[in-house]
TORKOL-4160 file (C-alpha; in steps of 0.2 Angstrom, whole numbers, padded with zeros to 4 digits, m for minus):
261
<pt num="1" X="0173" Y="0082" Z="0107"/>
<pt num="2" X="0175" Y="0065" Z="0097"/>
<pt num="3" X="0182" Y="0047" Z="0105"/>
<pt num="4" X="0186" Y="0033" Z="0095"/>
<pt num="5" X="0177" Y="0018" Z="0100"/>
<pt num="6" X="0179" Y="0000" Z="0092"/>
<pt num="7" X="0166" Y="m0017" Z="0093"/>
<pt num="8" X="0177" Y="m0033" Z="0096"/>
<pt num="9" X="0171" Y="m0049" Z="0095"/>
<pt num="10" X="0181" Y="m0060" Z="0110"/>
<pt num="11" X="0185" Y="m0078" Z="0113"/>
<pt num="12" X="0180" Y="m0081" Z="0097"/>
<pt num="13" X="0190" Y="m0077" Z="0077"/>
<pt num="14" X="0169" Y="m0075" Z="0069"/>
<pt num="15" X="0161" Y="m0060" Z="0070"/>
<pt num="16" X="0143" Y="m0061" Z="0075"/>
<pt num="17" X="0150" Y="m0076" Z="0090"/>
<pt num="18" X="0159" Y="m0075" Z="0106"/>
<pt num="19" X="0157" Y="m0059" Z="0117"/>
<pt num="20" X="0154" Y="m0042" Z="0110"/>
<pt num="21" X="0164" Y="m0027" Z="0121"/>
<pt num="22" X="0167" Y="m0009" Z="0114"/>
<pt num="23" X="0184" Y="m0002" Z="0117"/>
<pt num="24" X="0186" Y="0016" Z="0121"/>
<pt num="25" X="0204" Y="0024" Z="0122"/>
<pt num="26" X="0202" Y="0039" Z="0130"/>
<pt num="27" X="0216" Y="0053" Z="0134"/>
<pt num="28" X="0208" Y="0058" Z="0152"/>
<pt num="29" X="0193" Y="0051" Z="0161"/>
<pt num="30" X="0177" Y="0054" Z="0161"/>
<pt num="31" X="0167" Y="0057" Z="0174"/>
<pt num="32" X="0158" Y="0039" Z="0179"/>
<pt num="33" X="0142" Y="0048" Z="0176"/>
<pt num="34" X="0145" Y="0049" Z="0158"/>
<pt num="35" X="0157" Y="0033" Z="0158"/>
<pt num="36" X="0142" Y="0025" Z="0160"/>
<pt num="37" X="0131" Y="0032" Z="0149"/>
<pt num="38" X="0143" Y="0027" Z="0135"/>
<pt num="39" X="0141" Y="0011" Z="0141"/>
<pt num="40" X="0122" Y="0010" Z="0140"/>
<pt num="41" X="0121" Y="0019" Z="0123"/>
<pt num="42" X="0134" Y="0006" Z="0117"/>
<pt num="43" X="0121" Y="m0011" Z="0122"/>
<pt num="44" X="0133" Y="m0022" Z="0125"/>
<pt num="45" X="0140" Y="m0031" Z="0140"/>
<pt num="46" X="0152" Y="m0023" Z="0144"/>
<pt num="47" X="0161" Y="m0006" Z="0138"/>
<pt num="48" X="0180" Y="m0006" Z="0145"/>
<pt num="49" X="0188" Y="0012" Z="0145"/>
<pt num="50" X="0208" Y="0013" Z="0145"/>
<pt num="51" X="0221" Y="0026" Z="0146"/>
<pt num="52" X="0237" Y="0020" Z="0138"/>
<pt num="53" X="0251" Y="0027" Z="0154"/>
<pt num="54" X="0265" Y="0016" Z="0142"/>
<pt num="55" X="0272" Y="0006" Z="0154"/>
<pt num="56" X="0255" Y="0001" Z="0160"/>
<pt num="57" X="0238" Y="0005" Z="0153"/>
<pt num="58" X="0223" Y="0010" Z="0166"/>
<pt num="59" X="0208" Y="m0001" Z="0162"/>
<pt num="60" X="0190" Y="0001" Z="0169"/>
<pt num="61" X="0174" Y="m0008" Z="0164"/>
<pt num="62" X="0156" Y="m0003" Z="0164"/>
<pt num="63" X="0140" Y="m0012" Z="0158"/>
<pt num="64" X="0125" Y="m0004" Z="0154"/>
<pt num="65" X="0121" Y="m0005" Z="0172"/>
<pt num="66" X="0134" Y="m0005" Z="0185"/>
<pt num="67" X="0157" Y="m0002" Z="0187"/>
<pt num="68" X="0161" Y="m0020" Z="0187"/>
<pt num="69" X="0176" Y="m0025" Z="0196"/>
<pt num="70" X="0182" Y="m0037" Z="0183"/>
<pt num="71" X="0178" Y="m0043" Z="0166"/>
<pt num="72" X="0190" Y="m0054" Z="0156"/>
<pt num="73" X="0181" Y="m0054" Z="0137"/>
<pt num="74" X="0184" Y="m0034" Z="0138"/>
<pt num="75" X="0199" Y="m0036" Z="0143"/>
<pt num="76" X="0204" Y="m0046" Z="0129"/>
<pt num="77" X="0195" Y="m0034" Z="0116"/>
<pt num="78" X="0206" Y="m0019" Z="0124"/>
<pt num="79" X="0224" Y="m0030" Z="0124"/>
<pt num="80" X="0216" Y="m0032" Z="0105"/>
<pt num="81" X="0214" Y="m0013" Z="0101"/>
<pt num="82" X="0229" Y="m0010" Z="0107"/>
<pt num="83" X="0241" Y="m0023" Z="0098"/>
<pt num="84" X="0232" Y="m0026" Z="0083"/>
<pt num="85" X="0229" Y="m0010" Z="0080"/>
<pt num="86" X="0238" Y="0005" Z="0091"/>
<pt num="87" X="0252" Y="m0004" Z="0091"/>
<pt num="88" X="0258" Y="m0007" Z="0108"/>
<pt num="89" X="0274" Y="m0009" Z="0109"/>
<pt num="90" X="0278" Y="m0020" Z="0120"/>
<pt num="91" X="0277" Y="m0039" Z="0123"/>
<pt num="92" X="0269" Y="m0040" Z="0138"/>
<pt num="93" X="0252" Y="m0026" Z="0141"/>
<pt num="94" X="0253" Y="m0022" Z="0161"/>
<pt num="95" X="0234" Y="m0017" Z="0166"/>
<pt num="96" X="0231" Y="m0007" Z="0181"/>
<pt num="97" X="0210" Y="m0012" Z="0187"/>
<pt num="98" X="0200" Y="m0013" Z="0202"/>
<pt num="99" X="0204" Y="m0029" Z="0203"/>
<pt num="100" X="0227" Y="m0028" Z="0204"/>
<pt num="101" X="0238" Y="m0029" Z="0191"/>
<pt num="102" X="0231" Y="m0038" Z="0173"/>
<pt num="103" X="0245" Y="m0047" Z="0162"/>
<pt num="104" X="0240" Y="m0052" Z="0145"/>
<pt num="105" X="0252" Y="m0061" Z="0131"/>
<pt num="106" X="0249" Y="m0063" Z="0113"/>
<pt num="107" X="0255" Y="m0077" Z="0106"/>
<pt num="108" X="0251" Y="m0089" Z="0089"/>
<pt num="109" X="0234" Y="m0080" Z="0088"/>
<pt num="110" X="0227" Y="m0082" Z="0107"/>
<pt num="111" X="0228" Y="m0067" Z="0121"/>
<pt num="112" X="0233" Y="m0076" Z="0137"/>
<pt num="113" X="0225" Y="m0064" Z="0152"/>
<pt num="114" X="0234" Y="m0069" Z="0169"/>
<pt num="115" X="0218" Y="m0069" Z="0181"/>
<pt num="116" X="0218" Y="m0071" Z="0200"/>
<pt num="117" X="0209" Y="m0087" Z="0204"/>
<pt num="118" X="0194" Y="m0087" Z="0214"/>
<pt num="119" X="0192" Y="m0105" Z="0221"/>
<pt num="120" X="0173" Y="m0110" Z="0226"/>
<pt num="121" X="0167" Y="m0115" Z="0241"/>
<pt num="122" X="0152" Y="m0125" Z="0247"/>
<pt num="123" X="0139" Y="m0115" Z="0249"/>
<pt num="124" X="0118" Y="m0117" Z="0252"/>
<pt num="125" X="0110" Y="m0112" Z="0236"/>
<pt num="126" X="0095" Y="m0095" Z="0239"/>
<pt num="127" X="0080" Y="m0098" Z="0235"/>
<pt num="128" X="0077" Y="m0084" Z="0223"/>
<pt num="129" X="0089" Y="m0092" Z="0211"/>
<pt num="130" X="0082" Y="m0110" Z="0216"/>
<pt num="131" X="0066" Y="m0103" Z="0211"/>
<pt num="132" X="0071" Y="m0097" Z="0195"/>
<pt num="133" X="0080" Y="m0112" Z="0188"/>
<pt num="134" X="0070" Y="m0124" Z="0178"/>
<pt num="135" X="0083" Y="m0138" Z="0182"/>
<pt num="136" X="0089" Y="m0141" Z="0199"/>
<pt num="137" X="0111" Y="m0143" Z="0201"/>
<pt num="138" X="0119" Y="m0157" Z="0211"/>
<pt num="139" X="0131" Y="m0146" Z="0220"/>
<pt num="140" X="0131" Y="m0127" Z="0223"/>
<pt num="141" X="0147" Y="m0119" Z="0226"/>
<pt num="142" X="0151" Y="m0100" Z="0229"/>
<pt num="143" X="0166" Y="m0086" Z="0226"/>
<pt num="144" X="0163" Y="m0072" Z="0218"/>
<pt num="145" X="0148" Y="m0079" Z="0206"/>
<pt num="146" X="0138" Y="m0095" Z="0212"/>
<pt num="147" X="0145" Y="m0108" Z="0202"/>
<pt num="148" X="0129" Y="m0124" Z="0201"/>
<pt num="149" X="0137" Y="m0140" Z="0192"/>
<pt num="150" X="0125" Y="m0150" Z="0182"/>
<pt num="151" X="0123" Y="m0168" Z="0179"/>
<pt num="152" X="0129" Y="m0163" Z="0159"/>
<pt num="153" X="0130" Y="m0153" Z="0144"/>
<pt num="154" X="0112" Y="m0156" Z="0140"/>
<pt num="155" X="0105" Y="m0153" Z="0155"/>
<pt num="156" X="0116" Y="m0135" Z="0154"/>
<pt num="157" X="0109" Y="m0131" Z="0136"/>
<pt num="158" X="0090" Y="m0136" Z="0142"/>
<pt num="159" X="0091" Y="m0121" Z="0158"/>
<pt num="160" X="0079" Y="m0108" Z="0157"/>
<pt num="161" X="0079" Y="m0092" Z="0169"/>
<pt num="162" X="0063" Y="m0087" Z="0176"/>
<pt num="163" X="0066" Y="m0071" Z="0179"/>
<pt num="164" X="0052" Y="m0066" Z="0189"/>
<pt num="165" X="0062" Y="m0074" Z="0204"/>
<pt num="166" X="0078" Y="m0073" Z="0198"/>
<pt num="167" X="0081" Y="m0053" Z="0198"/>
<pt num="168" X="0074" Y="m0052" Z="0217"/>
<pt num="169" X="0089" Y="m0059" Z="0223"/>
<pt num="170" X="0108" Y="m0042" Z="0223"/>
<pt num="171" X="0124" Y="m0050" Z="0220"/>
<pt num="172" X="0132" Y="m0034" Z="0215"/>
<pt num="173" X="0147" Y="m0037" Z="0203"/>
<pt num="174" X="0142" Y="m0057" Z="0204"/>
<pt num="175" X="0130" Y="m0068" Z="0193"/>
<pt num="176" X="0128" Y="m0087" Z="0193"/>
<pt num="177" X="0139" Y="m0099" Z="0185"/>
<pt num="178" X="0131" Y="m0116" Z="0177"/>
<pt num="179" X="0143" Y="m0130" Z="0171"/>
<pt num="180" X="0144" Y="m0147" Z="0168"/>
<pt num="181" X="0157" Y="m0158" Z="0161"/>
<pt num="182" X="0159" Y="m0157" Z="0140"/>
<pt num="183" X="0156" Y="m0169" Z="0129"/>
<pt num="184" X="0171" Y="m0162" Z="0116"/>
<pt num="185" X="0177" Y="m0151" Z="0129"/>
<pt num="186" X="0183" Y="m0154" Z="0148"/>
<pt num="187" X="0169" Y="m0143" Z="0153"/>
<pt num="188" X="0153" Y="m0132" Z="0147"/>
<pt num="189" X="0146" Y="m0118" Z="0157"/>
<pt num="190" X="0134" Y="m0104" Z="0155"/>
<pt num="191" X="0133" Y="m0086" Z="0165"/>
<pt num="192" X="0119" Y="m0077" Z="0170"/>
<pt num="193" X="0117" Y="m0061" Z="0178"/>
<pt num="194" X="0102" Y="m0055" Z="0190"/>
<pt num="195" X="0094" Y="m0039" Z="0188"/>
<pt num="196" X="0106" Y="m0037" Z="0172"/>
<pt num="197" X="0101" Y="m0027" Z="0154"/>
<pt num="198" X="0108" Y="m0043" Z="0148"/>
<pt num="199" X="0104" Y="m0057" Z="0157"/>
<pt num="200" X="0115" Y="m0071" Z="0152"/>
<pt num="201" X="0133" Y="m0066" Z="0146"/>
<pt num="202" X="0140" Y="m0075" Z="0131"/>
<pt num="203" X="0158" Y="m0079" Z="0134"/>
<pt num="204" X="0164" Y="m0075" Z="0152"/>
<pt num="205" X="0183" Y="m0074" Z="0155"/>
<pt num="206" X="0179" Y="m0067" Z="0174"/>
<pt num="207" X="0169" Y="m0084" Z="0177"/>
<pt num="208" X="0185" Y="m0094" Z="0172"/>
<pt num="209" X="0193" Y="m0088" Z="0188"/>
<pt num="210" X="0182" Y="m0099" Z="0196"/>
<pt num="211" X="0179" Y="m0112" Z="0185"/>
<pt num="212" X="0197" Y="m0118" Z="0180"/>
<pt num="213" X="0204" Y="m0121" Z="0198"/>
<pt num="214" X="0184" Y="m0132" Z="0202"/>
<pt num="215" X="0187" Y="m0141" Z="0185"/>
<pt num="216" X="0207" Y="m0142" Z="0186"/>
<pt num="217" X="0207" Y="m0150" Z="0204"/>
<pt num="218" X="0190" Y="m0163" Z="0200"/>
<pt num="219" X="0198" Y="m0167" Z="0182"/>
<pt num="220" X="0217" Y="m0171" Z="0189"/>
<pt num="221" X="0224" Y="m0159" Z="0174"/>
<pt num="222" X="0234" Y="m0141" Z="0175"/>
<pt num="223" X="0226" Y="m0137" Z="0155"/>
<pt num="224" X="0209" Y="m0137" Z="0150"/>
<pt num="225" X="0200" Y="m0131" Z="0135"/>
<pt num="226" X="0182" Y="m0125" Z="0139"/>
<pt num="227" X="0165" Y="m0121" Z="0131"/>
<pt num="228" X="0150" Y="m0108" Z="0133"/>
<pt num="229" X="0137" Y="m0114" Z="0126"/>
<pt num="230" X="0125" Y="m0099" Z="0126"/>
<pt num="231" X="0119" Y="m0094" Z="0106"/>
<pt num="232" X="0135" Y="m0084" Z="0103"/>
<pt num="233" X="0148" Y="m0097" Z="0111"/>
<pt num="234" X="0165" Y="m0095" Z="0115"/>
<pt num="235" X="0180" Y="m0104" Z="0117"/>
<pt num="236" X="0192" Y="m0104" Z="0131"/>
<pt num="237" X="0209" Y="m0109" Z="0134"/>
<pt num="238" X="0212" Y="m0111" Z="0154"/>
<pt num="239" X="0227" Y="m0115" Z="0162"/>
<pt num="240" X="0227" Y="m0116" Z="0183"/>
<pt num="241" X="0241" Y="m0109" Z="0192"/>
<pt num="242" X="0234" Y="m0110" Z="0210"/>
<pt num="243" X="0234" Y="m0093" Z="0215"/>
<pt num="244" X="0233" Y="m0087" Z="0197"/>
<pt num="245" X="0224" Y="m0094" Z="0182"/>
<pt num="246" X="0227" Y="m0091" Z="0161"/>
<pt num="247" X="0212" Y="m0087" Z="0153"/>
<pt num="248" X="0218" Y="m0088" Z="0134"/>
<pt num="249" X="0206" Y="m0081" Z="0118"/>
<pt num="250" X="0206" Y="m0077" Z="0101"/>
<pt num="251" X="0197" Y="m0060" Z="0095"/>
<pt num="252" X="0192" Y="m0052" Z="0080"/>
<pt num="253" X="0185" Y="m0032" Z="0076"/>
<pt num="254" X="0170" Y="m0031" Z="0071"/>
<pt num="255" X="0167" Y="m0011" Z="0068"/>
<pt num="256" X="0175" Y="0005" Z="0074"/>
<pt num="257" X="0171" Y="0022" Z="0072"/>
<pt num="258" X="0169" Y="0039" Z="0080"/>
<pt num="259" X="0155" Y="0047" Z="0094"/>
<pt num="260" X="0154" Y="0064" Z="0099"/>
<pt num="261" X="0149" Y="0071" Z="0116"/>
């Protein structure tokens, strides 16, 4: 049988930058077995998987490694597929995930995903990813994802991972935020993923859920425009609603095509 898939380039209007995600509409699922196969013959960092119900569209996401519970550069690519070009009909795309109900708006070129907001707390910093950081934070905060704030963008651009330490330590669906504030942007950030394919992400919508409210509350401001600075990049336009954030991204296709299982 054939599937349609399609490469999208997120957070980003260049192909060859932001965050590559393959799309895949699909009439039924799969079994996870084979969802995740897809993913790992596809290489990237995420493959999301959708079934358009019309009033709502199920969305699930896989990397070439584990279900992930959520992941905000594919779902921009899908909200992409499916406007710019199935045609969804309507305004507004309702997504049903494992992580609740996923708005996401188009409007003047940008996808605006509404996120739930996952506000950091003080937390003591493992040793396994103290270990494998070349340059130590000044302040370690945890949600979902270890968020470590950096003294500033350079010090953010100079980290390296050694990953001898770094994959001994399981944070299941959750990775490590770095971040500092931006010199032409109100903040920079990088994300890396232990025991990962692909160990450092290179535009993170999920890590946003975290990043605006710490950034929004220390920078006294509701709208922020943010930076990754890993060799792709990506651009982000984040806007905190206490309980729930606005992750906002252009996007561009970069190839579709057909495989046949």
């Amino acid at each position: 049988m054939n599937y349609k898939y399609y490469q999208v380039d997120a957070f980003t209007d260049k192909v060859f930058t932001g965050n590559p995600a393959c799309v895949v509409p699909l009439k039924k699922w799969l079994s996870d077995e084979l969802l995740l196969k897809i993913a790992q013959e596809n290489a990237v960092s995420e493959t999301a998987f959708f079934i358009d119900n019309g009033d709502h569209v199920h969305l699930r996401w896989f990397t070439p490694d584990i279900e992930i519970d959520l992941c905000g550069h594919a779902t921009l690519a899908s909200a992409h597929v499916l406007k710019s070009i199935l045609k969804f009909p309507l305004d507004e795309i309702i997504f049903h995930t494992l992580s609740g109900e996923l708005r996401v708006t188009y409007q003047d070129g940008l996808y605006y995903l509404n996120l739930p907001s996952r506000k950091p707390e003080e937390a003591i910093l493992p040793e396994e990813i103290r270990l494998a950081l070349n340059i130590q934070p000044q302040e370690v905060y945890k949600a979902r994802d270890y968020m470590l704030v950096y003294r500033s963008e350079r010090e953010i651009k100079d980290i390296q991972i050694n990953r001898q330490f770094f994959d001994k330590i399981n944070l299941g669906c959750g990775g490590v935020i770095t971040t500092a504030q931006g010199n032409t942007h109100d903040f920079v950030s990088r994300y890396f993923t232990p025991q990962a394919t692909i160990l450092e992400d290179p535009a993170t919508g999920s890590a946003h859920c975290t990043l605006i409210p710490f950034w929004s509350s220390r920078l006294s401001k509701n709208k922020l425009k943010a930076l990754q600075i890993s060799k792709r990049g990506g651009e982000i336009f984040c806007t905190d609603h206490s309980e729930r954030v606005i992750v906002g991204g252009k996007a561009v296709t970069y190839s579709s095509g057909e495989f046949t299982i």
